[in-house]
N, CA and C atoms as a LAMMPS dump frame, in Angstrom:
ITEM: TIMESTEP
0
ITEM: NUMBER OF ATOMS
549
ITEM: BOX BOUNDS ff ff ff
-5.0000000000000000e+02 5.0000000000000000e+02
-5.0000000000000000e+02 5.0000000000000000e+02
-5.0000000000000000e+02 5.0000000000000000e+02
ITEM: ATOMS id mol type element x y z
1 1 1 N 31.799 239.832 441.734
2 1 2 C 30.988 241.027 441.788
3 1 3 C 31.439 242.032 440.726
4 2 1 N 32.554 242.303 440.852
5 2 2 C 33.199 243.294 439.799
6 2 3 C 32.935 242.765 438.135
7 3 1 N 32.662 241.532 438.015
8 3 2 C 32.693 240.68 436.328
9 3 3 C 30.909 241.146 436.242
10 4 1 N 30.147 240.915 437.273
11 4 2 C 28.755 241.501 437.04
12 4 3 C 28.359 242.699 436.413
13 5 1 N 29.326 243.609 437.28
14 5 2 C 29.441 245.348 437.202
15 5 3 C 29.777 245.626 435.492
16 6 1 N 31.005 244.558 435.541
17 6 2 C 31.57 245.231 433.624
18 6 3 C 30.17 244.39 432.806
19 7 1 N 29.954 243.433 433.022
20 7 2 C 28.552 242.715 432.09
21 7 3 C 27.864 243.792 432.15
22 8 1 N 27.308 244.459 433.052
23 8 2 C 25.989 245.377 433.113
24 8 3 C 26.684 246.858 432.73
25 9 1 N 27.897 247.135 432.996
26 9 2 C 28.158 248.279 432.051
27 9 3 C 28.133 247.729 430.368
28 10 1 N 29.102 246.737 429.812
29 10 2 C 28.544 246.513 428.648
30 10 3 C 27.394 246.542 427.782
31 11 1 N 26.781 245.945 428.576
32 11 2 C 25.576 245.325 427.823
33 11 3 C 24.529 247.033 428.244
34 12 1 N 24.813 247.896 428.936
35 12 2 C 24.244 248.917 428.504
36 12 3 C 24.806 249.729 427.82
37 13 1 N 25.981 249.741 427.551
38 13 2 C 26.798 250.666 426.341
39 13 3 C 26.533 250.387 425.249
40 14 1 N 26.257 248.935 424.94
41 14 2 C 26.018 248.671 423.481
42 14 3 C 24.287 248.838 423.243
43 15 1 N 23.3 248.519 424.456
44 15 2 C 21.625 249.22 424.601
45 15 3 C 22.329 250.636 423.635
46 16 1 N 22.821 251.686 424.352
47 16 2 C 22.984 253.264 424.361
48 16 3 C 23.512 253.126 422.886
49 17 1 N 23.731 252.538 422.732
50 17 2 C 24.988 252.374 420.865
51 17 3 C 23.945 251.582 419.82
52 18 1 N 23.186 251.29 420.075
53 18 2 C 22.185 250.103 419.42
54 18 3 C 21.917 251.24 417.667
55 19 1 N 21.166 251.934 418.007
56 19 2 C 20.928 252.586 416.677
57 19 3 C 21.844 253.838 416.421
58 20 1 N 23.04 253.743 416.529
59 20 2 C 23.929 254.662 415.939
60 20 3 C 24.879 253.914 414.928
61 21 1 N 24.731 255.03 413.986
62 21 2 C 25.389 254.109 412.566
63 21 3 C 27.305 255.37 411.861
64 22 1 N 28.095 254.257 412.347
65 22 2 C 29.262 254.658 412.124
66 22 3 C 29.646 256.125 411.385
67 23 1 N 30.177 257.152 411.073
68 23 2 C 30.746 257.747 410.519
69 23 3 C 31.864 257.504 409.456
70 24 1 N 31.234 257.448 408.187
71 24 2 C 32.194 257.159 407.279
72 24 3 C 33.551 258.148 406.89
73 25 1 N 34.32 257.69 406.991
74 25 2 C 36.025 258.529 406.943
75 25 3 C 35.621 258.787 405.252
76 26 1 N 36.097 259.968 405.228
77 26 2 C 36.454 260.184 404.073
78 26 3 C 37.837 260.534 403.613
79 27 1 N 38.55 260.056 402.457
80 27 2 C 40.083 260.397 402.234
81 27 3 C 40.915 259.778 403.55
82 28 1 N 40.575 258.887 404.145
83 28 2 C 41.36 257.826 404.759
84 28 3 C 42.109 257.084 404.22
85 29 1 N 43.701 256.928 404.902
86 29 2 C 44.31 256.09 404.334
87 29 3 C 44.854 255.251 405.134
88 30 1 N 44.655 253.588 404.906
89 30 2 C 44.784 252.449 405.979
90 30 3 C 46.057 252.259 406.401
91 31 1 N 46.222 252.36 407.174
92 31 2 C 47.453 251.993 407.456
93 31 3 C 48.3 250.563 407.231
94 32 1 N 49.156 250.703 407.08
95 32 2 C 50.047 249.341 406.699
96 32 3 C 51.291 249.316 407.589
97 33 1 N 50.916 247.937 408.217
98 33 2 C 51.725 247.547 409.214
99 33 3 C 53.386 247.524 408.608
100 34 1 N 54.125 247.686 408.814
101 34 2 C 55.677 247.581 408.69
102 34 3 C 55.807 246.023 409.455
103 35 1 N 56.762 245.456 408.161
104 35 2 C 57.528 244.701 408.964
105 35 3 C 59.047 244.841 409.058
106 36 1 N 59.396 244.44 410.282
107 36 2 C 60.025 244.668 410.526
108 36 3 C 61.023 243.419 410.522
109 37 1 N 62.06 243.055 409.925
110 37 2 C 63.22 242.322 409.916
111 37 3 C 63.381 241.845 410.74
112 38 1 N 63.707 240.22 411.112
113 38 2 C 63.75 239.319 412.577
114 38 3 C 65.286 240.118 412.821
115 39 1 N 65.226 239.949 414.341
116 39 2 C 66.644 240.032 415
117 39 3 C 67.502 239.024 416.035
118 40 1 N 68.146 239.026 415.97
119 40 2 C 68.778 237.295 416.518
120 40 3 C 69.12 238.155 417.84
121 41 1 N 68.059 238.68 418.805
122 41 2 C 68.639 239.257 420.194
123 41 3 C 69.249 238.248 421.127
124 42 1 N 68.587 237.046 421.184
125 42 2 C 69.374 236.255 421.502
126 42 3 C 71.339 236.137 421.819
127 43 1 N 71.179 235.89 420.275
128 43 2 C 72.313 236.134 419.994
129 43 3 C 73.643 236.979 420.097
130 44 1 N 72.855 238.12 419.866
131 44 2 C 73.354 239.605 420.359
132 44 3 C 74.265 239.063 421.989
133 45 1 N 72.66 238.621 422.844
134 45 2 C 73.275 238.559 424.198
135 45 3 C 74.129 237.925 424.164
136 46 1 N 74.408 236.68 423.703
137 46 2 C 75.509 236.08 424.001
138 46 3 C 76.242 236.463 423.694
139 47 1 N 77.018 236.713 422.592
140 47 2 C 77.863 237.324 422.184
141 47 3 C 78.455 238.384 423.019
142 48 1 N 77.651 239.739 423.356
143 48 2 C 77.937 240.572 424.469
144 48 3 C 78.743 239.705 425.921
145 49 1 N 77.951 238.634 426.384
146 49 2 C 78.041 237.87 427.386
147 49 3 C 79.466 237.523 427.043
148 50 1 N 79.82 236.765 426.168
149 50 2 C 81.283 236.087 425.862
150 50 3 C 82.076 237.204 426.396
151 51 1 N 82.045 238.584 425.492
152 51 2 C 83.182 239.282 425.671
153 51 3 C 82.846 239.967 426.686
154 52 1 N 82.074 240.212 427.641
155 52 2 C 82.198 240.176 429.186
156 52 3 C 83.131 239.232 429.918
157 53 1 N 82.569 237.671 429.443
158 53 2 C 83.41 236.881 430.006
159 53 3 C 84.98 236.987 429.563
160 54 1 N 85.34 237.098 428.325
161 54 2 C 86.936 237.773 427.974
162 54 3 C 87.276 238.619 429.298
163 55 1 N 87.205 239.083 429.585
164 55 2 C 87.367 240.515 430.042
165 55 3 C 87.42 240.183 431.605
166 56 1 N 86.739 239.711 431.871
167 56 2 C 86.681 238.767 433.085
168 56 3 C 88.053 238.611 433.869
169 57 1 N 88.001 238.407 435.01
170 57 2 C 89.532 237.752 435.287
171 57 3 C 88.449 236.759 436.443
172 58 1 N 87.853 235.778 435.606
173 58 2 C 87.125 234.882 436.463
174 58 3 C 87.901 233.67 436.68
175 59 1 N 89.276 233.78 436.599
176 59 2 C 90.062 232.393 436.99
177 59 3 C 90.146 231.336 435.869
178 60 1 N 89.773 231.883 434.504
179 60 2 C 89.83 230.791 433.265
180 60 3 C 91.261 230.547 433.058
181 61 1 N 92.303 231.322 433.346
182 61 2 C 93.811 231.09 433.41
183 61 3 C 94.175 231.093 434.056
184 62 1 N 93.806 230.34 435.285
185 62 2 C 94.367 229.92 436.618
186 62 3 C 95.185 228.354 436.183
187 63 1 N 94.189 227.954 435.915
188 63 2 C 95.155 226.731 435.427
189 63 3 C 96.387 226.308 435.389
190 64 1 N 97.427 227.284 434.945
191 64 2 C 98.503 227.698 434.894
192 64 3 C 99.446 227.398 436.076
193 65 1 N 100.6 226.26 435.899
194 65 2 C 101.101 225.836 437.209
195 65 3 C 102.318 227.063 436.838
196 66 1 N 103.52 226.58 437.825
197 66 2 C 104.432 227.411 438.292
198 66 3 C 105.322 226.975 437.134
199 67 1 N 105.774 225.92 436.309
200 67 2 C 106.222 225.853 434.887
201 67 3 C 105.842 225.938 433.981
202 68 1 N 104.628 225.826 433.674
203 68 2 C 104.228 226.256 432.298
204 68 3 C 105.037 227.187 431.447
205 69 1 N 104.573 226.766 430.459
206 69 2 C 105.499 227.843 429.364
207 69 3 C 104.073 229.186 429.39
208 70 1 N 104.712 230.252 429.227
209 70 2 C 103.627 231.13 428.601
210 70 3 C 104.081 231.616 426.796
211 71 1 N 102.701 231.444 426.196
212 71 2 C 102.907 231.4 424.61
213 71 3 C 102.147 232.336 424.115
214 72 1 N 102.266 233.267 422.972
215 72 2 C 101.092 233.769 422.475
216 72 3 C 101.514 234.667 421.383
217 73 1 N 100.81 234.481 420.082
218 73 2 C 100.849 234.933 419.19
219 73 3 C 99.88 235.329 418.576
220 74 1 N 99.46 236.85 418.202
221 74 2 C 98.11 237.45 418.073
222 74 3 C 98.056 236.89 416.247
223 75 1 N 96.745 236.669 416.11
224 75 2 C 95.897 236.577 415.056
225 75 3 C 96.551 237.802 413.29
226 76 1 N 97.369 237.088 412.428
227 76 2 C 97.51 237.978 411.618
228 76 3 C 98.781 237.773 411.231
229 77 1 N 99.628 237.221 412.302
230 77 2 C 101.003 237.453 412.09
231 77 3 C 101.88 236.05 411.979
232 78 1 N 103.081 236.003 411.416
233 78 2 C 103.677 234.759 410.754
234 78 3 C 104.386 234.127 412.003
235 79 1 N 103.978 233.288 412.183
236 79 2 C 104.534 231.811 412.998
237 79 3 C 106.048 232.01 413.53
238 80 1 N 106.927 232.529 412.664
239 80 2 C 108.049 232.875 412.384
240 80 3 C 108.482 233.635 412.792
241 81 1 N 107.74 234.596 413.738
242 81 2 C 108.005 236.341 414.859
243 81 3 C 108.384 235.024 416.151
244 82 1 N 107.057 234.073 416.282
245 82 2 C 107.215 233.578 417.505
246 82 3 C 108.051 232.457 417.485
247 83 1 N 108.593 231.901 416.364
248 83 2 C 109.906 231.075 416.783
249 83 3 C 110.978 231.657 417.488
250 84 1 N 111.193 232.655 416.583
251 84 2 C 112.296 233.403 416.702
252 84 3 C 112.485 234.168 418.097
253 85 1 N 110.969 234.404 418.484
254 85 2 C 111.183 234.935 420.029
255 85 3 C 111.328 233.796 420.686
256 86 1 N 111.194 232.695 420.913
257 86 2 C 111.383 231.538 421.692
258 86 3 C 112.884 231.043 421.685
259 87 1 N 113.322 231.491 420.469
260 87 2 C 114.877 231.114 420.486
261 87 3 C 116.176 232.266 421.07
262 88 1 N 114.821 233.488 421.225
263 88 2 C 115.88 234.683 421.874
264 88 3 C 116.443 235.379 420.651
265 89 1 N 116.019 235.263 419.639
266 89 2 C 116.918 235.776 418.451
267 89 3 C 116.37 237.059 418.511
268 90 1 N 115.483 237.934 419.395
269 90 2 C 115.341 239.327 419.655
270 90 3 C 115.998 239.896 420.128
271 91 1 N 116.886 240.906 420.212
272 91 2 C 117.619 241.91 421.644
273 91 3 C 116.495 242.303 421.865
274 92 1 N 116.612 241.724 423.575
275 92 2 C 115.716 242.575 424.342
276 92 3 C 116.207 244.363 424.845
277 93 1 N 115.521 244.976 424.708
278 93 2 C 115.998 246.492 424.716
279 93 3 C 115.943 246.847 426.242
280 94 1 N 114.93 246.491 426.968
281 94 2 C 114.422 247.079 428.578
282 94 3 C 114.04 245.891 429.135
283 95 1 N 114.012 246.114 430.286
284 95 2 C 113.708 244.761 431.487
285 95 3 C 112.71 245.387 432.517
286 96 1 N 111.655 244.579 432.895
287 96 2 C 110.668 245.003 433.916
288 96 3 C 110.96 243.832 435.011
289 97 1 N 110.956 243.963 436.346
290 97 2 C 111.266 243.122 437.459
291 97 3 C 109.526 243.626 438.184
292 98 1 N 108.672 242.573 438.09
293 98 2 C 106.862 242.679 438.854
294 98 3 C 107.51 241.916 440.547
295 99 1 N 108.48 241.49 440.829
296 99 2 C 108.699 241.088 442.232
297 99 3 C 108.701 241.573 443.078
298 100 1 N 108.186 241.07 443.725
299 100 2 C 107.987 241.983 445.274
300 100 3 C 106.584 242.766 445.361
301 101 1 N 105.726 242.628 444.327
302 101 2 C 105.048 243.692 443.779
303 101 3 C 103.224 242.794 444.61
304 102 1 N 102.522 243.496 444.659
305 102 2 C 101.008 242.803 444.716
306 102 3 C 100.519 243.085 443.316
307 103 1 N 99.153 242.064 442.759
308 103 2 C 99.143 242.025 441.861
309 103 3 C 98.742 243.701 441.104
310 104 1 N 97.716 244.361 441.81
311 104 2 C 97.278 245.713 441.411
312 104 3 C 98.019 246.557 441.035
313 105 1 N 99.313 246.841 441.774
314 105 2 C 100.337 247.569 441.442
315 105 3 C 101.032 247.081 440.368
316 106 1 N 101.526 245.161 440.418
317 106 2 C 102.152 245.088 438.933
318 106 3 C 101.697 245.199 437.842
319 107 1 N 100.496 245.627 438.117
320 107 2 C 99.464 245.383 436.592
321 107 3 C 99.831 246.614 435.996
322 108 1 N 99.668 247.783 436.793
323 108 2 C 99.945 249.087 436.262
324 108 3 C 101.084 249.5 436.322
325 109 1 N 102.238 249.272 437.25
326 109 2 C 103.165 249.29 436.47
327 109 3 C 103.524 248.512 435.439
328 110 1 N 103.161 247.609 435.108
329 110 2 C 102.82 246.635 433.785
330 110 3 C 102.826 247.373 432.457
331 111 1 N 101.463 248.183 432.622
332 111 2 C 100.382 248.537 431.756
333 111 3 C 101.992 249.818 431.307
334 112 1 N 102.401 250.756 432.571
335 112 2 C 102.894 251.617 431.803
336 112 3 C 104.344 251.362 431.337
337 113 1 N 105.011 250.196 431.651
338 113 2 C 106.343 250.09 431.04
339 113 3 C 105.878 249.652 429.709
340 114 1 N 104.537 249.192 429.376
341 114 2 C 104.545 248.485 427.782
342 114 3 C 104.474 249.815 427.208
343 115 1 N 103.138 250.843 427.76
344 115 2 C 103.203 252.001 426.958
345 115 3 C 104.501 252.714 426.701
346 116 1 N 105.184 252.942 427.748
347 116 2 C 107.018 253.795 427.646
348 116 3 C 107.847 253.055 426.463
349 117 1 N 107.782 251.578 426.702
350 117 2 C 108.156 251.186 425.468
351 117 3 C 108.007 251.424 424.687
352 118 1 N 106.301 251.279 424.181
353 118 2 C 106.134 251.882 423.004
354 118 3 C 106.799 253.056 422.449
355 119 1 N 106.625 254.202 423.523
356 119 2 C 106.675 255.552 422.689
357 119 3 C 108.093 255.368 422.319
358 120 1 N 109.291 254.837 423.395
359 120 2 C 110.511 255.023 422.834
360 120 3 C 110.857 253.695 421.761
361 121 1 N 109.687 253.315 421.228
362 121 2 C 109.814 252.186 419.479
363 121 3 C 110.654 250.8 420.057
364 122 1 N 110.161 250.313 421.463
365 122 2 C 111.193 249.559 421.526
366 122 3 C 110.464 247.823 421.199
367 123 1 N 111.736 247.263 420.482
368 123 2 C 110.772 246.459 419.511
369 123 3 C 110.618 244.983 420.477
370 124 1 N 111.367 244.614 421.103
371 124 2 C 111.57 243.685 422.283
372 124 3 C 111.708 243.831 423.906
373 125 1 N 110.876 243.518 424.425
374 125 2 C 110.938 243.669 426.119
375 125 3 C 111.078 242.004 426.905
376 126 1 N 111.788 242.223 428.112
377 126 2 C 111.24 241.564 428.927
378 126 3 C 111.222 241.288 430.127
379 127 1 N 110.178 240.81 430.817
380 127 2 C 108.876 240.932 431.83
381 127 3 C 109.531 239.982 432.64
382 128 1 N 109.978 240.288 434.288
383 128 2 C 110.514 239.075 434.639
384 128 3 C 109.375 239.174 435.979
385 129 1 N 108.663 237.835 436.01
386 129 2 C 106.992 237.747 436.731
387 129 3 C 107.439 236.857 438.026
388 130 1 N 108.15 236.187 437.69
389 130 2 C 108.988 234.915 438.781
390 130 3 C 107.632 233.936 438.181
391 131 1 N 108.21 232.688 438.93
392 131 2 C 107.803 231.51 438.452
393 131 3 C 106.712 231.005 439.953
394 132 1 N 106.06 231.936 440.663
395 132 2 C 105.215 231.723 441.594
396 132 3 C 105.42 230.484 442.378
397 133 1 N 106.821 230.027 442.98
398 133 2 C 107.378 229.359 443.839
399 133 3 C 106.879 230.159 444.99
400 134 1 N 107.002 230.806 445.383
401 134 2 C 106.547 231.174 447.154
402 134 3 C 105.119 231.763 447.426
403 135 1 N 104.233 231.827 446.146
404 135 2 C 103.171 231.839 445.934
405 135 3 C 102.297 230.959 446.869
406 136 1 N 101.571 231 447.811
407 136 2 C 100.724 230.065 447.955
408 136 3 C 99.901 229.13 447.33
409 137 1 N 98.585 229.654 446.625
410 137 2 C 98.404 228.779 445.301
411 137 3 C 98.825 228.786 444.311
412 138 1 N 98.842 229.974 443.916
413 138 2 C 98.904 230.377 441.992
414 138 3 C 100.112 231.053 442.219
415 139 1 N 100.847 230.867 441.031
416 139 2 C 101.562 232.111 440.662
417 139 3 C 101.026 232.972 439.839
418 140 1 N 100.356 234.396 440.509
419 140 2 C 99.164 235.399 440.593
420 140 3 C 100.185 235.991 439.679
421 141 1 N 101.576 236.685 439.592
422 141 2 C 102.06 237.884 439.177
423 141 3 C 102.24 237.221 436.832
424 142 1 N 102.748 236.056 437.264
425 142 2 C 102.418 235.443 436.042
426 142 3 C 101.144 234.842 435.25
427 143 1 N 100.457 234.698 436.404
428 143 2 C 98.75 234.802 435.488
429 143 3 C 98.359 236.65 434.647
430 144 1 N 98.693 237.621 435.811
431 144 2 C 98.007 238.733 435.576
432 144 3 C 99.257 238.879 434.215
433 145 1 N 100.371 238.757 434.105
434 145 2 C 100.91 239.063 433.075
435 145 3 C 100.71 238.107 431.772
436 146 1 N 100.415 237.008 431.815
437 146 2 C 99.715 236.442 430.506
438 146 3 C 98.404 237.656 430.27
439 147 1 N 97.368 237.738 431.311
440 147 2 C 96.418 238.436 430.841
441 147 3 C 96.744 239.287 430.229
442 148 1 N 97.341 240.504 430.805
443 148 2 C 97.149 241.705 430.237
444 148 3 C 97.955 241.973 429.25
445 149 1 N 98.95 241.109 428.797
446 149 2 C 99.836 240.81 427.383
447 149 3 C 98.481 240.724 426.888
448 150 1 N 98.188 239.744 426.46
449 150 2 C 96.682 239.126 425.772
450 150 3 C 96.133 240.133 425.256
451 151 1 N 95.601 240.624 426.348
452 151 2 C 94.915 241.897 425.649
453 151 3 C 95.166 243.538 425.338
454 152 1 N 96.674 243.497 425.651
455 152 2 C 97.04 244.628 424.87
456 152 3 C 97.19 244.738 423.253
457 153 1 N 96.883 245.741 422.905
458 153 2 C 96.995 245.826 421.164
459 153 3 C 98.537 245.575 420.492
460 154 1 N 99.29 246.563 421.496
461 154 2 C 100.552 246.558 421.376
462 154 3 C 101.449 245.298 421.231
463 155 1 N 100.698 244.549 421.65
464 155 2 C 101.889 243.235 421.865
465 155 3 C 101.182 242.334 420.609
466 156 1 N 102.599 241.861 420.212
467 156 2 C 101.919 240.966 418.994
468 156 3 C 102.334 239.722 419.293
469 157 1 N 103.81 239.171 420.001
470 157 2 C 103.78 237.743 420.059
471 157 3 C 104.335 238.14 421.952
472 158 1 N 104.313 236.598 422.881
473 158 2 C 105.066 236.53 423.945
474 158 3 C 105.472 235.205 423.925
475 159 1 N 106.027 234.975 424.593
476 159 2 C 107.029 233.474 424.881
477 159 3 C 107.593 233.86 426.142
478 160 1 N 107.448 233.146 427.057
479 160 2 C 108.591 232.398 428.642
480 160 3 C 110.143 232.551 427.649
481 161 1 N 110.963 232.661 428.606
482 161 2 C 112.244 232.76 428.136
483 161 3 C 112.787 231.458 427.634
484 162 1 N 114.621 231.361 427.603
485 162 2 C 114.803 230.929 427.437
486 162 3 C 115.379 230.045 428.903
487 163 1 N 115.924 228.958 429.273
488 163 2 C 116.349 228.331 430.564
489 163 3 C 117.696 229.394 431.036
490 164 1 N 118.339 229.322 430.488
491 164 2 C 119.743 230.799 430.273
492 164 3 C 119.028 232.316 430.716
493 165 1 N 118.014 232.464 430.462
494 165 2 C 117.556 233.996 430.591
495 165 3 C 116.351 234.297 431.551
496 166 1 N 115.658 233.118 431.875
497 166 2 C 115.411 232.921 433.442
498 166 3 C 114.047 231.896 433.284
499 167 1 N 114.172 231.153 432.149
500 167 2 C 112.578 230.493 431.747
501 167 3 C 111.583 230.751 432.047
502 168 1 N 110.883 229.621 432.439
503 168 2 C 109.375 230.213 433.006
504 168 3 C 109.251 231.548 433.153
505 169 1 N 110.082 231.744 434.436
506 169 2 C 110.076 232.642 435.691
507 169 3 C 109.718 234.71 435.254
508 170 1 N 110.094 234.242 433.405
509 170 2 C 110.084 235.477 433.084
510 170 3 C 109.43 235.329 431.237
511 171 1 N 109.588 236.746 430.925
512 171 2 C 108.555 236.385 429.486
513 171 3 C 109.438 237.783 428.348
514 172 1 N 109.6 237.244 427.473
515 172 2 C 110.009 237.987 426.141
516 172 3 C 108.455 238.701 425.346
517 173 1 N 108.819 240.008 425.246
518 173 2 C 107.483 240.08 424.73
519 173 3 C 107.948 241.239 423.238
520 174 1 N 107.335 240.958 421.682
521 174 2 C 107.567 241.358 420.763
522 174 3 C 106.274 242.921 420.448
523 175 1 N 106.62 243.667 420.663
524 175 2 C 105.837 244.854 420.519
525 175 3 C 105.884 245.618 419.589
526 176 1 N 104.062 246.173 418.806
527 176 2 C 104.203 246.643 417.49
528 176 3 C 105.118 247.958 417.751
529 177 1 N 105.196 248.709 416.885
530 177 2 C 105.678 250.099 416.144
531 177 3 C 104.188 251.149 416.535
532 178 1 N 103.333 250.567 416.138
533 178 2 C 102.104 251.718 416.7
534 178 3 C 102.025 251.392 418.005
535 179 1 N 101.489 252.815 418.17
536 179 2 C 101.362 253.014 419.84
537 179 3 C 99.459 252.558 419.729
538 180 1 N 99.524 251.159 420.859
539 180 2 C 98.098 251.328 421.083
540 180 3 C 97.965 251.246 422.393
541 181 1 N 96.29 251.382 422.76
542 181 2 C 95.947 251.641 424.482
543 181 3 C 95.09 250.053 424.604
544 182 1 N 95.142 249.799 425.734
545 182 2 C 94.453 248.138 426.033
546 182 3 C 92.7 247.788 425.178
547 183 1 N 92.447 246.997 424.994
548 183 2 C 91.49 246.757 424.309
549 183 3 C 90.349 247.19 425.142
C-alpha cells in the first residue's frame, strides 16, 4: 500500500514539474571531489590490538615453571651488559625481598624500589621473587616480576642469579642512569 502511495506521489510531482525548465547557475563552480589517500584501518586495529595484548597480563608468561631461568635484554644494547650480569660481575648495590608479599602489593612495591633506585643512580639491583615452590600453580611473584622488568624503561638487561646468590629464586637487574616511568 505504502509503494502505491510513493508511485502516485511521484508520478504527480513530475505531472506538476512537466513544463518547468531548470534555472541556469550562473558563475558556478563544480565541484571536485577530493580524493582522499587509502588508509590501512585495518591495520591500524591490529596493531592497536597487539599492544593491548602487550600490556595484557593474559597469562602469555605463565608458562614459566619454578626453574626457569629469567633473561632479558632490551633492544639497543651489547650482548656483553648481559653476560656479564649472568656471571655476577655487577655489585649489586640494594636488595628487594617480594616474599611473603601478594602479587598487588609486590608489584608496587616493585615499581617503587626500581624508581628509588633510580634516583639514588644505582646501577645494579637485586629482586629476590622466590622460586614459587609453595605456590600452588605458578610461581605468581616471579611471573609479575619478569613482567614488569619488561616493561619498565629503566631496566635495560635482567638475568636469574647466580646458584651461590640464590638462582632462579631471585633476579639481578642492570638499570639505566635516566630516570624513567613504566611504559
Amino acid at each position: 500500500m505504502d509503494s502505491e502511495k510513493k508511485n502516485t506521489d511521484d508520478l504527480s510531482f513530475r505531472e506538476a514539474m512537466a513544463d518547468v525548465e531548470p534555472l541556469k547557475a550562473q558563475d558556478r563552480i563544480e565541484p571536485v571531489p577530493r580524493k582522499t589517500p587509502p588508509r590501512a584501518v585495518q591495520r591500524e586495529k591490529d596493531d592497536q590490538q597487539v599492544l593491548l595484548e602487550l600490556l595484557e597480563d593474559n597469562g602469555a608468561i605463565t608458562e614459566l615453571e619454578t626453574g626457569e631461568e629469567l633473561l632479558y635484554l632490551r633492544p639497543g644494547h651489547q650482548q656483553k651488559l648481559l653476560k656479564r650480569l649472568r656471571r655476577g660481575q655487577f655489585s649489586v648495590r640494594d636488595t628487594m625481598d617480594l616474599h611473603h608479599m601478594d602479587v598487588s602489593t609486590a608489584q608496587k612495591v616493585l615499581l617503587d624500589f626500581i624508581e628509588q633506585s633510580c634516583a639514588r643512580h644505582l646501577g645494579c639491583v637485586r629482586i629476590i621473587h622466590g622460586k614459587g615452590l609453595r605456590s600452588r600453580n605458578l610461581p605468581l611473584l616471579k611471573i609479575m616480576t619478569n613482567r614488569v622488568l619488561r616493561k619498565h624503561r629503566s631496566v635495560i638487561a635482567f638475568a636469574s642469579c647466580r646458584p651461590i646468590d640464590g638462582g632462579t629464586g631471585a633476579t639481578d637487574v642492570l638499570l639505566s642512569s635516566r630516570r624513567a616511568k613504566i611504559q
